[in-house]
Biopython code that builds the backbone (N, CA, C, O; Angstrom):
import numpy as np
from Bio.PDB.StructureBuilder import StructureBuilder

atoms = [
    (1, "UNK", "N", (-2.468, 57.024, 85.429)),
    (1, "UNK", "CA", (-1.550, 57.628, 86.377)),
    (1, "UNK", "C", (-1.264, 59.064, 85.955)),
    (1, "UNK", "O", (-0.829, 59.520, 84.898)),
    (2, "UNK", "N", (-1.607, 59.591, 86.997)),
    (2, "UNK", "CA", (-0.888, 61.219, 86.870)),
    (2, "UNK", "C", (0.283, 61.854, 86.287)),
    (2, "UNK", "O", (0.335, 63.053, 86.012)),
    (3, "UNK", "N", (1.406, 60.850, 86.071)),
    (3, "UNK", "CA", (2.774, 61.449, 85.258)),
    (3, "UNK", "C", (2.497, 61.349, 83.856)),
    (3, "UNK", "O", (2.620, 62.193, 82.968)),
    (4, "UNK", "N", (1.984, 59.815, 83.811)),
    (4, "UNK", "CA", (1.424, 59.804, 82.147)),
    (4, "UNK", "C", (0.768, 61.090, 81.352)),
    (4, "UNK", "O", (0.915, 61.218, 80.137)),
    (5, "UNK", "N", (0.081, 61.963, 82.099)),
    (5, "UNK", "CA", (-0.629, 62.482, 81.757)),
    (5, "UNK", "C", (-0.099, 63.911, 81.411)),
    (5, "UNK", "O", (-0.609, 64.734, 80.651)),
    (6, "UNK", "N", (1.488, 64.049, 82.434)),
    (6, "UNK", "CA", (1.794, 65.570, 82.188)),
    (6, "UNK", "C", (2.121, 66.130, 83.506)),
    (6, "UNK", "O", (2.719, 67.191, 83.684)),
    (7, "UNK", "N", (1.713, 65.390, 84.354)),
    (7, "UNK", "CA", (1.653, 65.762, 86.056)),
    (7, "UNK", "C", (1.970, 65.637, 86.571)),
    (7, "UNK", "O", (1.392, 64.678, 87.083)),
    (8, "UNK", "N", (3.295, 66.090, 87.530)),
    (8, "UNK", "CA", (4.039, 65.629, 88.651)),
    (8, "UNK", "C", (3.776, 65.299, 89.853)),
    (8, "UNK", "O", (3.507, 66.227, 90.616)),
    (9, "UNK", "N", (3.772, 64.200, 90.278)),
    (9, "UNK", "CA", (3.162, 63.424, 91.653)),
    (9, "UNK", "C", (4.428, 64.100, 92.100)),
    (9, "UNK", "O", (5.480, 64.311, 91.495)),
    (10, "UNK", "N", (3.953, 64.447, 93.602)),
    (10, "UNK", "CA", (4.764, 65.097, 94.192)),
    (10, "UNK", "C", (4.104, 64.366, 96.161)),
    (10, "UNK", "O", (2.933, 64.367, 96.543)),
    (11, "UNK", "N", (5.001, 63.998, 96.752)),
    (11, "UNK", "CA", (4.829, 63.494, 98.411)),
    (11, "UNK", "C", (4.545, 64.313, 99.033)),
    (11, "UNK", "O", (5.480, 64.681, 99.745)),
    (12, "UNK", "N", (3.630, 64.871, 99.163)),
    (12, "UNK", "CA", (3.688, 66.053, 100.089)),
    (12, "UNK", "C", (3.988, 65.597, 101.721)),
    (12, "UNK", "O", (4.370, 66.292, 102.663)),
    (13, "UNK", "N", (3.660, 64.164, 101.654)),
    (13, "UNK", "CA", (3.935, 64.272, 103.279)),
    (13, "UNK", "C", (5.656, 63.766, 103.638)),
    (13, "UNK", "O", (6.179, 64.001, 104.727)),
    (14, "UNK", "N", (6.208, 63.206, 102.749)),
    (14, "UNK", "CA", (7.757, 63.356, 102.221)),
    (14, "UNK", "C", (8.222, 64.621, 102.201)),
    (14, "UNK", "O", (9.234, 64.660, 102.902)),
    (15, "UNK", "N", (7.889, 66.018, 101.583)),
    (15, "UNK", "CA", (8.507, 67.097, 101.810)),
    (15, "UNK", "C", (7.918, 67.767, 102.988)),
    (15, "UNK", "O", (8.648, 68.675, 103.383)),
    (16, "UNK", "N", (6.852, 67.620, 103.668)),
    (16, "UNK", "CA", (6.158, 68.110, 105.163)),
    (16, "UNK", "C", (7.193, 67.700, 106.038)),
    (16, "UNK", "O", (7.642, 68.456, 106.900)),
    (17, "UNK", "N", (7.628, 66.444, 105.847)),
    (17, "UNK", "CA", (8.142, 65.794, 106.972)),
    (17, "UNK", "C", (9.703, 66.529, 106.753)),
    (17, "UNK", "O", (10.143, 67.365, 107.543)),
    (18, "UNK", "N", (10.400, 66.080, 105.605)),
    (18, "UNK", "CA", (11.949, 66.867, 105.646)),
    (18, "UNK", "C", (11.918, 68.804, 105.896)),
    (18, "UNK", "O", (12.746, 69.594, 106.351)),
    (19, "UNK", "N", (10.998, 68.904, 105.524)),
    (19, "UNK", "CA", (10.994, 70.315, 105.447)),
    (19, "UNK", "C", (10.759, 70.279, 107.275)),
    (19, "UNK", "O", (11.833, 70.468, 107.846)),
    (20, "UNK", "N", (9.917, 70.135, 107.955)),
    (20, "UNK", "CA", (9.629, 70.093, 109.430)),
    (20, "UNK", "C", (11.610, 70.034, 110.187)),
    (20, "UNK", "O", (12.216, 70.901, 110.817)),
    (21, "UNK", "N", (12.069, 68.602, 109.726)),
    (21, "UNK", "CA", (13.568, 68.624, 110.365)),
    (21, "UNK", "C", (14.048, 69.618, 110.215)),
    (21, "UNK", "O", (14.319, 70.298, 111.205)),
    (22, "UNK", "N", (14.367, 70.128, 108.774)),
    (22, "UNK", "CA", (15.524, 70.734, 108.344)),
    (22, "UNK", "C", (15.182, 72.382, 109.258)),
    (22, "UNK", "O", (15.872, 73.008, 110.064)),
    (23, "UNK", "N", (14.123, 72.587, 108.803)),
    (23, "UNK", "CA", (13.688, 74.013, 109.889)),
    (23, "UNK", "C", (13.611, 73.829, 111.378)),
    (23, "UNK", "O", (14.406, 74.509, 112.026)),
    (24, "UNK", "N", (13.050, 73.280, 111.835)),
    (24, "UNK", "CA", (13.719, 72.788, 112.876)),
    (24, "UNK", "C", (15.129, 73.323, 113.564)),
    (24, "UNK", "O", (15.366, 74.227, 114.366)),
    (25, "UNK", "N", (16.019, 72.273, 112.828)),
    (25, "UNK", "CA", (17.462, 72.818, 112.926)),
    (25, "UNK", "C", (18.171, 74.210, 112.352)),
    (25, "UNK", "O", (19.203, 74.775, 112.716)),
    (26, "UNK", "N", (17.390, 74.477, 111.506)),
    (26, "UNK", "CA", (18.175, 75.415, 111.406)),
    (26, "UNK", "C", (17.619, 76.880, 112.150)),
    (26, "UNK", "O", (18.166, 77.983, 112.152)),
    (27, "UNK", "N", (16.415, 76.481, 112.731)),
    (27, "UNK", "CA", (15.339, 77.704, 113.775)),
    (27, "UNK", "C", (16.460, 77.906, 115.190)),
    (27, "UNK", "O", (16.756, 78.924, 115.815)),
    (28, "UNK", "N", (16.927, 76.399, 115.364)),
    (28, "UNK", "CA", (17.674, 76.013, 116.640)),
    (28, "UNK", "C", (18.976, 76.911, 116.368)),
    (28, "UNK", "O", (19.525, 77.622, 117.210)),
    (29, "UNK", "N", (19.483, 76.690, 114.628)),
    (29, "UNK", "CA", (20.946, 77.232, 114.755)),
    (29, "UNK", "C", (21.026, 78.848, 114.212)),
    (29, "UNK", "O", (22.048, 79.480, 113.946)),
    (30, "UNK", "N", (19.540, 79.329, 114.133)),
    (30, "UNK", "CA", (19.341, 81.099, 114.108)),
    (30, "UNK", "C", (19.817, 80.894, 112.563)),
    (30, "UNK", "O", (20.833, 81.587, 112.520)),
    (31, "UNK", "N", (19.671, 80.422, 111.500)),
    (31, "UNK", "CA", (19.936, 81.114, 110.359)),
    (31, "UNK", "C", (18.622, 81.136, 109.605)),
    (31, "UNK", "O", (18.593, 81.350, 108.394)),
    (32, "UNK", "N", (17.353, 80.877, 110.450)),
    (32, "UNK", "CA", (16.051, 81.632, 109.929)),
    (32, "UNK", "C", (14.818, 81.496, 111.075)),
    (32, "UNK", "O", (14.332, 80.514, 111.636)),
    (33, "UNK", "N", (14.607, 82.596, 111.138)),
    (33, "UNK", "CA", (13.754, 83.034, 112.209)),
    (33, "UNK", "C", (12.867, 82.247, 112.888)),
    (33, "UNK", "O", (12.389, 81.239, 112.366)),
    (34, "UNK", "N", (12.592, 82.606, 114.013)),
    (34, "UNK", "CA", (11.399, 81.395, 114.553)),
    (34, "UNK", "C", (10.228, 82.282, 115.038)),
    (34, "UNK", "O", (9.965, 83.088, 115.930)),
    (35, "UNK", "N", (9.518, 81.525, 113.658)),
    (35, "UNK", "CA", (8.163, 81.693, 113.230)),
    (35, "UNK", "C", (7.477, 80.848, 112.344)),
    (35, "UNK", "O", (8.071, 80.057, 111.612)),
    (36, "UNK", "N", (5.909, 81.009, 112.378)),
    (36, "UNK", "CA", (5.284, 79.619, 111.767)),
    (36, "UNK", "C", (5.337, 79.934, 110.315)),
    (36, "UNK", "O", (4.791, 79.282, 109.424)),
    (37, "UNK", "N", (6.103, 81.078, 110.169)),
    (37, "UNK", "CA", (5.947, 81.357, 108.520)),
    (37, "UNK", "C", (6.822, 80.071, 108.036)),
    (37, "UNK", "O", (7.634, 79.368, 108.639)),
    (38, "UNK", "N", (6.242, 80.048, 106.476)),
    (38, "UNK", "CA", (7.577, 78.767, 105.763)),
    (38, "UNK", "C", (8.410, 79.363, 105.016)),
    (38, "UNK", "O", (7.922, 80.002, 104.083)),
    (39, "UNK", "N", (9.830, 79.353, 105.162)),
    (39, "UNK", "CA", (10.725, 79.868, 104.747)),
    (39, "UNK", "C", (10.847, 79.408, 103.134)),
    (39, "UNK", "O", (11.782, 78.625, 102.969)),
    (40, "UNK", "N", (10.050, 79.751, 101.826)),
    (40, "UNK", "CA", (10.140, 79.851, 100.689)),
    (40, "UNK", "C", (11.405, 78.978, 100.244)),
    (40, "UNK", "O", (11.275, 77.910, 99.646)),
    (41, "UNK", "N", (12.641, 79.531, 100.592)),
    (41, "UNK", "CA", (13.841, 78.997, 99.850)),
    (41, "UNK", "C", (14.220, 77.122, 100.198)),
    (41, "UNK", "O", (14.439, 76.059, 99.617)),
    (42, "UNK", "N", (14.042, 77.959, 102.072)),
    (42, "UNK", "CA", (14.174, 76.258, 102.106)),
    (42, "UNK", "C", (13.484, 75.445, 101.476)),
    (42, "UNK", "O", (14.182, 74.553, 100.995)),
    (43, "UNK", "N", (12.347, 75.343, 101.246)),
    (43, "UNK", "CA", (11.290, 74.442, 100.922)),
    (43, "UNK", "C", (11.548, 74.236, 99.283)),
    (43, "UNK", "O", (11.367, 73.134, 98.765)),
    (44, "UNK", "N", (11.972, 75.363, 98.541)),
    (44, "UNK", "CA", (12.486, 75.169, 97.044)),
    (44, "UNK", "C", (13.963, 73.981, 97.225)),
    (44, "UNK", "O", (14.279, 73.029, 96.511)),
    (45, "UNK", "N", (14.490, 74.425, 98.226)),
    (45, "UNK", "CA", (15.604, 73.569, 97.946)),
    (45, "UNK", "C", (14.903, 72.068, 97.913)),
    (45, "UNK", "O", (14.727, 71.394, 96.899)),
    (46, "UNK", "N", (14.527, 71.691, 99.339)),
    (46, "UNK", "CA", (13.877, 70.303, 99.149)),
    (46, "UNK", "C", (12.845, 69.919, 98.371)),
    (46, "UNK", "O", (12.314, 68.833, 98.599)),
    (47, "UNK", "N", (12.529, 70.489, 97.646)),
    (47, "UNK", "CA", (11.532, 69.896, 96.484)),
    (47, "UNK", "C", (12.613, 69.982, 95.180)),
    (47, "UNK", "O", (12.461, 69.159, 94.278)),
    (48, "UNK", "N", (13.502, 70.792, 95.100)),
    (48, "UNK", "CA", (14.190, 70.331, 93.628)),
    (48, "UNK", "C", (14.999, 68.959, 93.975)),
    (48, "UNK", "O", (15.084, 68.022, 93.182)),
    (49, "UNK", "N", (15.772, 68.984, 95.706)),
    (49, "UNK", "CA", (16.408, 67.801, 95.681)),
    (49, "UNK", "C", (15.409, 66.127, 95.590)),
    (49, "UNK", "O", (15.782, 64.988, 95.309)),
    (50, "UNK", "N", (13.863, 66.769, 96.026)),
    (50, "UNK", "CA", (12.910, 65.410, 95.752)),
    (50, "UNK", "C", (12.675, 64.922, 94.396)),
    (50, "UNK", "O", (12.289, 63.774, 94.172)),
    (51, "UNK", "N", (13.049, 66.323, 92.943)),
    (51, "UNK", "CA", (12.773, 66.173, 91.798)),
    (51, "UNK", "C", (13.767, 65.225, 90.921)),
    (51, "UNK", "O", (13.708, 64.459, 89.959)),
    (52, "UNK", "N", (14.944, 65.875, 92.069)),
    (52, "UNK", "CA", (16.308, 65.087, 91.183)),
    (52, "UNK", "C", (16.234, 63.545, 91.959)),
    (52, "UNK", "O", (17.357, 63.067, 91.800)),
    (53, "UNK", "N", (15.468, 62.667, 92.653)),
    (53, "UNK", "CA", (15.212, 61.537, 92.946)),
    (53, "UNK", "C", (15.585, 61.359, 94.302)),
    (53, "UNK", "O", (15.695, 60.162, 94.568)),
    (54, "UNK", "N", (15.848, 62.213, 95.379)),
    (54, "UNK", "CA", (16.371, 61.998, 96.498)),
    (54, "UNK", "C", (14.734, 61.954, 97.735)),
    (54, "UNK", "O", (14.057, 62.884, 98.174)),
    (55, "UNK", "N", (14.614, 60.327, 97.951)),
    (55, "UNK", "CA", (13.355, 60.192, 98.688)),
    (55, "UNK", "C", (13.071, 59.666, 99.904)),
    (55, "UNK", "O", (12.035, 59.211, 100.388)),
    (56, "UNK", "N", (14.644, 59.867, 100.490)),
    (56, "UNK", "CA", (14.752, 59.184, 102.277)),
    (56, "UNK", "C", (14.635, 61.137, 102.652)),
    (56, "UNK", "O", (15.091, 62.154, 102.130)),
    (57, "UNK", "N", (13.683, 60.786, 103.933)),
    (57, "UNK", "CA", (13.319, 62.270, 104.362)),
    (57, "UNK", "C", (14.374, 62.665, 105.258)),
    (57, "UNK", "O", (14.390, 63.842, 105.620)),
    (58, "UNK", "N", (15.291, 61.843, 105.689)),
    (58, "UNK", "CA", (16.278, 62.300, 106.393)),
    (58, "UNK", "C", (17.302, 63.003, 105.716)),
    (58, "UNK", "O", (17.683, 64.157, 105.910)),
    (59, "UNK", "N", (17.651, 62.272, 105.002)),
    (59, "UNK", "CA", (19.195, 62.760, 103.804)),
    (59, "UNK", "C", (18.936, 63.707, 103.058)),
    (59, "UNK", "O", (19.866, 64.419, 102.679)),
    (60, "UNK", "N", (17.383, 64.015, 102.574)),
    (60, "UNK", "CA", (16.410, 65.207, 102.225)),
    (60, "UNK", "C", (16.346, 66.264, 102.902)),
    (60, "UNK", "O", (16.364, 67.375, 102.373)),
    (61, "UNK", "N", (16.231, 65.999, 104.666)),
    (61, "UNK", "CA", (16.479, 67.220, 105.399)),
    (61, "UNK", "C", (18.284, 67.752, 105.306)),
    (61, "UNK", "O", (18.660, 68.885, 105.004)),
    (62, "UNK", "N", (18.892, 66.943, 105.547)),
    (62, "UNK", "CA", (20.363, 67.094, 106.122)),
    (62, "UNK", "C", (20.739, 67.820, 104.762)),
    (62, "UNK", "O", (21.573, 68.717, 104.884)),
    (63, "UNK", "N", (20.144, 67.520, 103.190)),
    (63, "UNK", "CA", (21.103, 67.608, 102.423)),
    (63, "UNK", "C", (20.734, 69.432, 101.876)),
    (63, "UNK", "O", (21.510, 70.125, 101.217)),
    (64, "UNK", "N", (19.210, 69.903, 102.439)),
    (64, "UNK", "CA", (18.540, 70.578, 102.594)),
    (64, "UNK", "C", (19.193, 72.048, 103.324)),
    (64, "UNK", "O", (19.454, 73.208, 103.006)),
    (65, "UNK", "N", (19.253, 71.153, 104.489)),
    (65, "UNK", "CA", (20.421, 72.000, 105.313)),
    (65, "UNK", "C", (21.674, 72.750, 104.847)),
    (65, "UNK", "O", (22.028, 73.927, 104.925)),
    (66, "UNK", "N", (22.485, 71.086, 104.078)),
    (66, "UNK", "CA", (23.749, 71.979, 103.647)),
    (66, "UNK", "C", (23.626, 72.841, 103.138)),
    (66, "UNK", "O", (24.021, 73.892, 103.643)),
    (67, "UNK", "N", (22.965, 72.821, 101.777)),
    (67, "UNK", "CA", (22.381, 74.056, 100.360)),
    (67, "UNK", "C", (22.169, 74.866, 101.320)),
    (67, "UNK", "O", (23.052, 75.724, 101.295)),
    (68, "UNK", "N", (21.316, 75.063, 102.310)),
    (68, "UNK", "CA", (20.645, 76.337, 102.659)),
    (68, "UNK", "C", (21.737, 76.935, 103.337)),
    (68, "UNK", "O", (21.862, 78.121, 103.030)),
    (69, "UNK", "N", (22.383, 76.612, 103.971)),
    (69, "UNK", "CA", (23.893, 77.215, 104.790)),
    (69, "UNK", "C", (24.354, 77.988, 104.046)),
    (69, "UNK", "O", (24.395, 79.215, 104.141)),
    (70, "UNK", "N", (25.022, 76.809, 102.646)),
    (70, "UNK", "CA", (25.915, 77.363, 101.876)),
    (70, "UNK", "C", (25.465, 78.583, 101.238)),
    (70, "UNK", "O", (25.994, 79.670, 101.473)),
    (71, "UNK", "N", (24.410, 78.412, 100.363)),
    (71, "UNK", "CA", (23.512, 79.601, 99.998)),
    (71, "UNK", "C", (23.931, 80.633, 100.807)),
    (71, "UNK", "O", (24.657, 81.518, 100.354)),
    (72, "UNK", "N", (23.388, 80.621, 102.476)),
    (72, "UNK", "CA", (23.688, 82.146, 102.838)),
    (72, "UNK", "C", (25.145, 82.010, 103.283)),
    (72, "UNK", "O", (25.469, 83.184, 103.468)),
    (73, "UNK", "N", (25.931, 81.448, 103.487)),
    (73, "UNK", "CA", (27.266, 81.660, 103.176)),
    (73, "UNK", "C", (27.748, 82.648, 102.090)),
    (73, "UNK", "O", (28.592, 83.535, 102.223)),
    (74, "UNK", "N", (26.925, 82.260, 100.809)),
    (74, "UNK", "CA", (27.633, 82.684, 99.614)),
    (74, "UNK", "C", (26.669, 84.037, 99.047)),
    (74, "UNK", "O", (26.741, 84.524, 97.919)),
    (75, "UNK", "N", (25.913, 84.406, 99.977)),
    (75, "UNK", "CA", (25.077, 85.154, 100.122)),
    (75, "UNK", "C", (25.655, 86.769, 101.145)),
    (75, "UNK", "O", (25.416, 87.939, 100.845)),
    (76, "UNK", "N", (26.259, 86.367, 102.075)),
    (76, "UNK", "CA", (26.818, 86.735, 102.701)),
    (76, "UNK", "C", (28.621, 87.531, 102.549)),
    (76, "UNK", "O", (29.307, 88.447, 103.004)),
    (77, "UNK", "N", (28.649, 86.697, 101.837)),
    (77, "UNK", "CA", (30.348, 87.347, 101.189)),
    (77, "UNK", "C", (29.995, 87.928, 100.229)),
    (77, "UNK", "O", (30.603, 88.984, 100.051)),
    (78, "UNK", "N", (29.030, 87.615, 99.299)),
    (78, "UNK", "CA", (28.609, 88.943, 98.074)),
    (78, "UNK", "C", (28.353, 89.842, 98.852)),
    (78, "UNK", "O", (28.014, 90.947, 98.429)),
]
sb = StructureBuilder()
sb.init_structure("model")
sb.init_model(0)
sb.init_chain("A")
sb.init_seg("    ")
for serial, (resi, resn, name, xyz) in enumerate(atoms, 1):
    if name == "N":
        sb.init_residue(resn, " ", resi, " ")
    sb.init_atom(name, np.array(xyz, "f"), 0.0, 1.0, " ", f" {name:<3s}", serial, name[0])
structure = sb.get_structure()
């Protein structure tokens, strides 16, 4: 197995799929552009929250969402 070895198995179709919602919604609610580019940050967020064990793609998108809000929330008042 691949972890044994040093290697992080990683879902890609687990983060395809949350990453798809979460942009999605947030394309709908204008806090990142609509375009086929992939928004870098989002996609960091949901792969650290897949690292720390979180593997329902829904609660992955939603939780995805919050971080990314808050982020430019707190992005925004600096």
């Amino acid at each position: 197995m691949l972890v044994e070895r040093g290697f992080q198995v990683m879902n890609v179709e687990l983060v395809s799929d949350a990453y798809a919602i979460a942009a999605n919604y947030l394309r709908r609610s204008g806090a990142i552009p609509d375009s086929l580019a992939t928004n870098d940050r989002l996609l960091e967020i949901i792969v650290k929250l897949l690292q720390h064990g979180e593997f329902n793609k829904i609660r992955l998108a939603n939780k995805a969402i919050t971080r990314f809000e808050a982020q430019s929330e707190a992005r925004a008042v600096a």
